[in-house]
C-alpha positions as CSV (number, residue, x, y, z in Angstrom):
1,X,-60.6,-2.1,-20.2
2,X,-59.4,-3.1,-23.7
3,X,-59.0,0.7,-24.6
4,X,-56.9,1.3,-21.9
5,X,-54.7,-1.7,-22.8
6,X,-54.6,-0.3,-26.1
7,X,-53.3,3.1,-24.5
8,X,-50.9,1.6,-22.6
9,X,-49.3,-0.4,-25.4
10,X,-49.2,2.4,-27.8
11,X,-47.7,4.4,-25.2
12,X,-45.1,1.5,-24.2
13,X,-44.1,1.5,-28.4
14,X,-43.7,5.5,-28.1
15,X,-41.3,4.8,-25.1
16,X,-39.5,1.9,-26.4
17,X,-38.6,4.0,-30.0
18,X,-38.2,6.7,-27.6
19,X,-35.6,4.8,-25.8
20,X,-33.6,3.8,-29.2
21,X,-33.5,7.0,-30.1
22,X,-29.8,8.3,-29.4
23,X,-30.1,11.2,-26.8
24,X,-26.7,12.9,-28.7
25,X,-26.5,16.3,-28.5
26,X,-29.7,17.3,-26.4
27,X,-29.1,19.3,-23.4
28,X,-30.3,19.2,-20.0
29,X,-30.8,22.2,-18.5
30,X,-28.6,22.9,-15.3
31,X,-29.2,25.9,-13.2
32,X,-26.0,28.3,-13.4
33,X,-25.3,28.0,-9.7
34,X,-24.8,24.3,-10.2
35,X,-22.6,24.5,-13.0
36,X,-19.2,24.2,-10.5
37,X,-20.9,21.1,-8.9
38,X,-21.5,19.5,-12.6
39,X,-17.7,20.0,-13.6
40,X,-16.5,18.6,-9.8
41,X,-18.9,15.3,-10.6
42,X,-17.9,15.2,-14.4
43,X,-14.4,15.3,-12.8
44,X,-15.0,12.9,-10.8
45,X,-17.1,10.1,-13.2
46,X,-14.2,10.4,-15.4
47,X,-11.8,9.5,-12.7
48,X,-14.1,6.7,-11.7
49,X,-14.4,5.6,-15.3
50,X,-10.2,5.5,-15.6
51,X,-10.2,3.5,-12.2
52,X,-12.9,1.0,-13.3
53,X,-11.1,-1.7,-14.4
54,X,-9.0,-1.5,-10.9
55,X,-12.2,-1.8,-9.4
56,X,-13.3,-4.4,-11.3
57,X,-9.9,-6.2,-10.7
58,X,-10.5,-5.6,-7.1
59,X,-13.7,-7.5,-7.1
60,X,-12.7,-10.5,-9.1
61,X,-9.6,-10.6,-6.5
62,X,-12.2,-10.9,-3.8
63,X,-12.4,-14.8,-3.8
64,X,-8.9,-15.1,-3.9
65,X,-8.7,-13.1,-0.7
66,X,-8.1,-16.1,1.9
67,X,-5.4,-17.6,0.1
68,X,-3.7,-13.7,-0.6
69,X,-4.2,-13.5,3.8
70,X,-2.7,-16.7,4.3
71,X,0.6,-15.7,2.0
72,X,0.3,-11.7,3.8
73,X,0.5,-14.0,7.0
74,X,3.6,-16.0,6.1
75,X,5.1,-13.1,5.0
76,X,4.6,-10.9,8.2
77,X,6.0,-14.5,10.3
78,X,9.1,-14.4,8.3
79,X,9.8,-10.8,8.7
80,X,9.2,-11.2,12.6
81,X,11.6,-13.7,12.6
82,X,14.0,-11.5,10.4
83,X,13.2,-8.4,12.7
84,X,14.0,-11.0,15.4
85,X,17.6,-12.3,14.2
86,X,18.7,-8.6,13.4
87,X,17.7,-7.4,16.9
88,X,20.0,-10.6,18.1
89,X,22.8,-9.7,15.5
90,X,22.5,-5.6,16.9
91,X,23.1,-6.7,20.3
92,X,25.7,-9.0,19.2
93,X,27.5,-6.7,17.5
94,X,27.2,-3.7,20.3
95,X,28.9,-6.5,22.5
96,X,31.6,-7.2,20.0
97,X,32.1,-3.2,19.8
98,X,32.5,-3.4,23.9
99,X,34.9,-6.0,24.1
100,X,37.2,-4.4,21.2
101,X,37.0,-0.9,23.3
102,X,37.9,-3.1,26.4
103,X,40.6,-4.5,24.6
104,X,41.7,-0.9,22.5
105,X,41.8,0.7,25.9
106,X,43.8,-2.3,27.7
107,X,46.9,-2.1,25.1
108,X,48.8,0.6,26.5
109,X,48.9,-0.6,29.7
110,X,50.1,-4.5,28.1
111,X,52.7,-2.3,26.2
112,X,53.6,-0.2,29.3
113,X,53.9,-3.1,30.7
114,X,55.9,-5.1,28.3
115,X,58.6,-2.0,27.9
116,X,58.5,-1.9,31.7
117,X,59.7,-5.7,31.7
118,X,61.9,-5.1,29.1
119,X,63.9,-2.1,30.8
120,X,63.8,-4.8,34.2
121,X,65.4,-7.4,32.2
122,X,68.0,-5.6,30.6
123,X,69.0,-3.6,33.6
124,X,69.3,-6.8,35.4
């Protein structure tokens, strides 16, 4: 039994100096057919590594959550009450436009009249 704890720690010792032991400039050999997947997943960790500290932001952001919902709430109230008021100003000014083609079309027949009343007057 003591042997093979002796094994075992001489072994842990190789694998711990093994460990330290930068890995720089070894390479791990990749079958050629996988080559295009390697360059799609090295594409990919380096676009993971630029978004990281989004990430990160993201998750730090997570407690604050309820009170960002509660002001995403307010918000969406006030802009229903906004989409609300300019619904009610839309119609109000369709109306408006209504009336002044009422009125637009109801001049000439005032004037018509008016010269009419005018001629009657004078003639009389």
């Amino acid at each position: 039994m003591n042997n093979h704890l002796e094994a075992v720690l001489k072994e842990k010792r190789s694998l711990r100096q093994r460990l330290l032991k930068p890995m720089c400039q070894e390479n791990l050999p990749i079958e050629a057919a996988y080559h295009r997947y390697m360059v799609q997943l090295l594409e990919l960790a380096v676009t993971f590594i630029e978004k990281l500290e989004t990430h990160l932001e993201t998750i730090r952001n997570i407690p604050h959550l309820n009170t960002n919902l509660k002001k995403m709430s307010k918000a969406l109230a006030k802009m229903d009450i906004l989409v609300t008021e300019t619904e009610e100003l839309a119609e109000n000014i369709l109306k408006w436009r209504e009336q002044q083609k009422e009125i637009s079309s109801c001049i000439p027949k005032i004037l018509a009249e008016e010269n009419y009343l005018q001629k009657y007057i004078i003639t009389t």
